[in-house]
Every structure is written in C-alpha cells, then in structure tokens.
C-alpha positions in Angstrom: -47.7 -52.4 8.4 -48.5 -50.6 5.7 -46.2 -48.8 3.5 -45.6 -46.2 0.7 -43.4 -46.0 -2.2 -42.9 -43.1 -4.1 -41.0 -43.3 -7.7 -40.4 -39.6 -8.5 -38.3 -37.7 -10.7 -35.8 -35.4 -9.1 -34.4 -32.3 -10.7 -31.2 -30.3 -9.6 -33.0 -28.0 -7.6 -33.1 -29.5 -3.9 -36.0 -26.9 -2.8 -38.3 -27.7 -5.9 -37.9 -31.4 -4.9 -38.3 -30.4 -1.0 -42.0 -30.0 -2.6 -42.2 -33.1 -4.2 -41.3 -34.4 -0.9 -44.1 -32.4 0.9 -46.8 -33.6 -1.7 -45.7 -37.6 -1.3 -45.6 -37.1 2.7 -49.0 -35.9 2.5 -50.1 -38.6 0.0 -48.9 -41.2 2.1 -49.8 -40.0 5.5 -53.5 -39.8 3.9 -53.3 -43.4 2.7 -52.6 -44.3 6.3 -49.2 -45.6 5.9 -46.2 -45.5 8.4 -43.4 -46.0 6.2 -42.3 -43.8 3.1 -39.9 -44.6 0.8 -38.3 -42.2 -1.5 -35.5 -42.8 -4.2 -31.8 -42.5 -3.9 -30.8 -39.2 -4.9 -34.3 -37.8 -4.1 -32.7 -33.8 -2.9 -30.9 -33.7 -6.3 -30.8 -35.8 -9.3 -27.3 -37.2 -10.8 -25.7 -35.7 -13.8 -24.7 -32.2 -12.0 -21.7 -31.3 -9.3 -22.8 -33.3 -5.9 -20.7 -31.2 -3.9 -22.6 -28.1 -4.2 -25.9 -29.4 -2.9 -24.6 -31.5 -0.2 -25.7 -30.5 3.1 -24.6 -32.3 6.4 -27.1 -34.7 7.4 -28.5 -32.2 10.1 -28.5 -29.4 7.8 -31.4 -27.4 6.5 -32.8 -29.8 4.2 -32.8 -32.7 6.8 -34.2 -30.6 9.1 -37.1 -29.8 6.9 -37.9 -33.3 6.0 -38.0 -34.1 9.6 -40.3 -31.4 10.3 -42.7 -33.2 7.4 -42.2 -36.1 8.4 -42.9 -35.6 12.4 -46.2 -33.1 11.8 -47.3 -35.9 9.2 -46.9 -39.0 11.5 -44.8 -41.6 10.1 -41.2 -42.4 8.9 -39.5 -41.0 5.5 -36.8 -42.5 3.8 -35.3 -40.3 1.5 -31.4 -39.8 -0.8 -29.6 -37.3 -0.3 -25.8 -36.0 -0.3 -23.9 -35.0 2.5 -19.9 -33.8 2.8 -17.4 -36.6 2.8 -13.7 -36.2 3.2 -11.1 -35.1 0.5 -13.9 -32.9 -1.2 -16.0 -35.7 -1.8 -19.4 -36.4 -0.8 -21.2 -39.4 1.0 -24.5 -40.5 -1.0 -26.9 -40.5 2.0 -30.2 -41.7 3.6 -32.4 -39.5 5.9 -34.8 -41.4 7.8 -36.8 -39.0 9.9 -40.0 -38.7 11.6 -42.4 -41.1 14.1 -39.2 -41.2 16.6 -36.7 -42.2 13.6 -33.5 -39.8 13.5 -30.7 -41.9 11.1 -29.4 -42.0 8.4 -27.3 -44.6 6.3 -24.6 -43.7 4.2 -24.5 -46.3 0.6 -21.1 -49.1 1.4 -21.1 -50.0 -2.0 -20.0 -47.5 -4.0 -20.8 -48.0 -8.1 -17.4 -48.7 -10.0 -18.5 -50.2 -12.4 -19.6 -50.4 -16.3 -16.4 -48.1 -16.8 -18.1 -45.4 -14.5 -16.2 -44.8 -10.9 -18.4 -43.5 -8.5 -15.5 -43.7 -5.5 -13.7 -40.6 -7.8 -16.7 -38.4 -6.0 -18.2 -40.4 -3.2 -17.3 -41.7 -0.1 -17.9 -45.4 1.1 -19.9 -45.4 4.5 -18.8 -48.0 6.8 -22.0 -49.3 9.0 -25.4 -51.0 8.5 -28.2 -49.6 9.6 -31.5 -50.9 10.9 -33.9 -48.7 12.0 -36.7 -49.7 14.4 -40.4 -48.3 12.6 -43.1 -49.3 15.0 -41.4 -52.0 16.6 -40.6 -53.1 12.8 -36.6 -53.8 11.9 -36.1 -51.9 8.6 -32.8 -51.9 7.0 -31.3 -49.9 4.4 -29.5 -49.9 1.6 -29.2 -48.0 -2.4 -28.8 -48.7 -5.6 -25.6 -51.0 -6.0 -25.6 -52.4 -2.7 -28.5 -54.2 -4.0 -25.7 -57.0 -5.8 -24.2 -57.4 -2.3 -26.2 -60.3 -0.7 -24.1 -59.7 2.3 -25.2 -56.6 2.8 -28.8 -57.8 3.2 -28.3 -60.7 4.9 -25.7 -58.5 7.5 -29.4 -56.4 8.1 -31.7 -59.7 8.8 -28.8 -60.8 10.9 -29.6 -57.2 12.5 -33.1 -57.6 13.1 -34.5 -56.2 9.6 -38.1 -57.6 8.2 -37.8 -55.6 5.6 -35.1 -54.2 3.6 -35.4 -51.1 1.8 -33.9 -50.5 -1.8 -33.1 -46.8 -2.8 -31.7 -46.3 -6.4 -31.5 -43.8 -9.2 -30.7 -47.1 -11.4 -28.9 -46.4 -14.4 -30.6 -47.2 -17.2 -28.9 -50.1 -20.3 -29.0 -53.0 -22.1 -30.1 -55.6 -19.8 -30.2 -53.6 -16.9 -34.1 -53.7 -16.0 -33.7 -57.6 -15.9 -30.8 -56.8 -13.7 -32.9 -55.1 -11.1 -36.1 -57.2 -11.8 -33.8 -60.2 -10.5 -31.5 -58.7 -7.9 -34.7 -57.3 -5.7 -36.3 -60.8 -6.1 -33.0 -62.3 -5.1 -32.6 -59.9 -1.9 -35.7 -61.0 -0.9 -34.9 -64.8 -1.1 -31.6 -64.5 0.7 -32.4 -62.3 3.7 -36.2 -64.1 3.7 -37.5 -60.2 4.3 -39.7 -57.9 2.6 -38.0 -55.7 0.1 -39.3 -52.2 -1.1 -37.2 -51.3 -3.9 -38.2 -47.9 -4.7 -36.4 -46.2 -7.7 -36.4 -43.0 -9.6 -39.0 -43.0 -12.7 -37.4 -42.5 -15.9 -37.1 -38.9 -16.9 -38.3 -37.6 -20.5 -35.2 -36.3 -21.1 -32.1 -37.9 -20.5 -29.5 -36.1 -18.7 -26.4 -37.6 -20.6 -25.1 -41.2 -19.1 -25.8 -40.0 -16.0 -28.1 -42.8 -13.8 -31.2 -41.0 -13.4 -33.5 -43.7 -12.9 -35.6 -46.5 -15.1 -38.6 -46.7 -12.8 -39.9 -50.2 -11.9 -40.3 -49.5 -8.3 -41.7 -52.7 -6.5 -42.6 -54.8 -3.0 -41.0 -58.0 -3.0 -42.3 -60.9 -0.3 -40.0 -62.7 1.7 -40.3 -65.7 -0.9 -39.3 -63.3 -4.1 -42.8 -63.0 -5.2 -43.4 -59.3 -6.8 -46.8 -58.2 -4.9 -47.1 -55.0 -6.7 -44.8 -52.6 -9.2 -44.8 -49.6 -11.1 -43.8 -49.0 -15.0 -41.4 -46.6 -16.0 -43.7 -43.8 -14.8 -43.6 -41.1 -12.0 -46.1 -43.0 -9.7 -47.0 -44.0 -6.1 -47.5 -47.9 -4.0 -49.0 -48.1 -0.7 -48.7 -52.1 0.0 -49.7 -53.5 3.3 -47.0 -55.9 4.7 -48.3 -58.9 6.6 -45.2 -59.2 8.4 -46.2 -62.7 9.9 -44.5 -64.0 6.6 -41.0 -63.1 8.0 -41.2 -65.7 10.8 -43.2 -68.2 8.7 -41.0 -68.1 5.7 -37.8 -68.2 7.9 -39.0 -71.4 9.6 -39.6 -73.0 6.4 -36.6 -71.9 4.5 -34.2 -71.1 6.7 -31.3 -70.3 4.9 -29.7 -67.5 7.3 -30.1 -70.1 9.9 -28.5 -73.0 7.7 -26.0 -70.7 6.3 -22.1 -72.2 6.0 -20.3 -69.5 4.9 
C-alpha cells in the first residue's frame, strides 16, 4: 500500500489552505499512492477563534475535499473543525475519497501543560476505522497519541495502520516526546503508524500549537522507516502490510494482553 504524508503549514485562511490541499492531492495521486495524510488542523491553523471557521462536516469545505479526493483517486485524511455543542467546536477528521465518507472526531482532548483545550472543544465519543482498499486504518490526533488504549481499541477494530494527525505544540522536551510516543503506538497496537504533523512555522503565532514538524512512518516493531525535519515537506512510503500479521504472531501482545 503505498502512502503519502504531507507536513504543511496551515494559515487562518481555510480557502488558501483548500489550495494547499489541491496541490498535495495532486502530488500524491501522481506518486501513485492511495492514502493521504494531512495534519490536524489542516482547514485552519490554531492560535485564532475556531468557531468562526468551523463548518459541519458535510459543509462546503468537506464537500470540496471530497470532490479532490474522488476526481484524484485515493483517500484524504485531513483536520478540520466542525460545530460542537455549547458554542464549542469538535476538532475533526475528514476522510474522503476512493469510497471513504467519515470522519473522526479527537477523544482526547489536550488539558494539559496548564492549557485546557475542553474550554473550546468538544470530546468525540467513537473510534473509527476506516476500510482503504480492503486496508483497516484507524484514526486518531495529536494527544490521543499518549492514550495506548486508544490505539490498541483500533487494532482491536481491525486497523493495520494507525494514523497520527497533530499540530504538536512545540517545548522543552516535547520532540522526544513525540519521537517516543509514535514509536510506542506502533509497538503496542503492532500496526503501522503515520504520524503526520504540521511543519514548524517561521513565525510563531504566540503559545499557540502550531506544529514542530517531524512527520514520520513507524513499522509495526517501532522502527522509523522514513521522517521529515522541521520543514514543510512530503513522504510517500510503501507499507508492506504482511508485517502486521508477521509481527503480531511473533509478539503478540494484544493477543497476550491481561488488562
């Protein structure tokens, strides 16, 4: 299977990164790959009002990634915002295209490191797995990547390969963070991981999380096949996902699992 990663850098204008989008669609779709990820928060960077830009997750900016993604060929990932309750918003994934219609709403929400993400953002509630030429991919973003629940809850689910979405904010000892929490993923759901991330902007915008770059494919085993820098930047990686079943039967930790 081969798949693309695409580290970008989002701006607060959700049409000028509707572009982006079209540019990494065709990019991919020309490397021959059937799977695209983009970042978390790919419609509209942090640091700015969410609730102005969040569109429902058939709304016009869905619709238009779909309509990429479908006359391209292959699946998109991408972040987004859509309404939540109370005025809120729900920090979202599209997947569209090649027969895919979901989306995934982030469970975990980022309290933490004195910031509260749950004062603006609404928790989803369900995993989602999402079937990519026969090919379980689950989902997940940014903080859920701490929760090895989570990703064992989506090889429970049938995922080979779990997909990482962030905007990752950016902090002492926060790259090793990341650089050992994908590899750990990996090793405890015994999938592939693509951990795709936003690439660090040249300028700041405040404390806001707006990404560190380091977008990467993990094996089933934790090894780091191939990564980016900090850089805006592009990976298309083909997964030999024979590794899945071959790993699992010689570590089989979800099998041997207690607890």
């Amino acid at each position: 299977m081969r798949i693309a990663l695409s580290q970008i850098t989002s701006g607060t204008d959700p049409a000028a990164n509707l572009d982006l989008v079209r540019a990494e669609v065709a990019a991919a779709a020309a490397a021959g790959a059937r799977l695209l990820v983009l970042p978390e928060a790919t419609s509209c960077r942090f640091g700015v009002p969410l609730a102005p830009v969040a569109e429902p997750v058939d709304g016009p900016w869905a619709r238009e990634l779909g309509r990429v993604a479908d006359e391209a060929g292959l699946t998109v990932v991408a972040g987004t915002f859509s309404p939540g309750a109370d005025g809120r918003v729900r920090n979202t994934l599209l997947a569209r295209g090649a027969g895919v219609h979901d989306h995934y709403d982030k469970v975990h929400l980022f309290d933490a490191y004195g910031y509260a993400e749950s004062d603006t953002v609404e928790a989803g509630s369900r995993p989602v797995v999402l079937d990519v030429d026969g090919t379980g991919v689950g989902l997940s973003t940014c903080y859920d990547v701490r929760f090895p629940g989570l990703a064992t809850a989506l090889a429970d689910a049938g995922a080979q390969v779990v997909v990482v979405a962030a905007s990752w904010g950016a902090g002492p000892g926060k790259a090793e963070q990341w650089d050992l929490l994908t590899r750990a993923r990996a090793l405890d759901s015994t999938s592939w991981v693509l951990a795709c991330g936003q690439a660090r902007p040249a300028v700041p915008a405040g404390d806001a999380p707006t990404g560190i770059g380091r977008s990467r494919v993990v094996d089933p085993l934790g090894v780091v096949v191939a990564e980016l820098g900090e850089d805006p930047g592009r990976l298309v990686v083909d997964l030999d996902l024979d590794r899945v079943p071959a790993v699992r039967e010689t570590v089989p930790v979800l099998r041997n699992r207690r607890f």
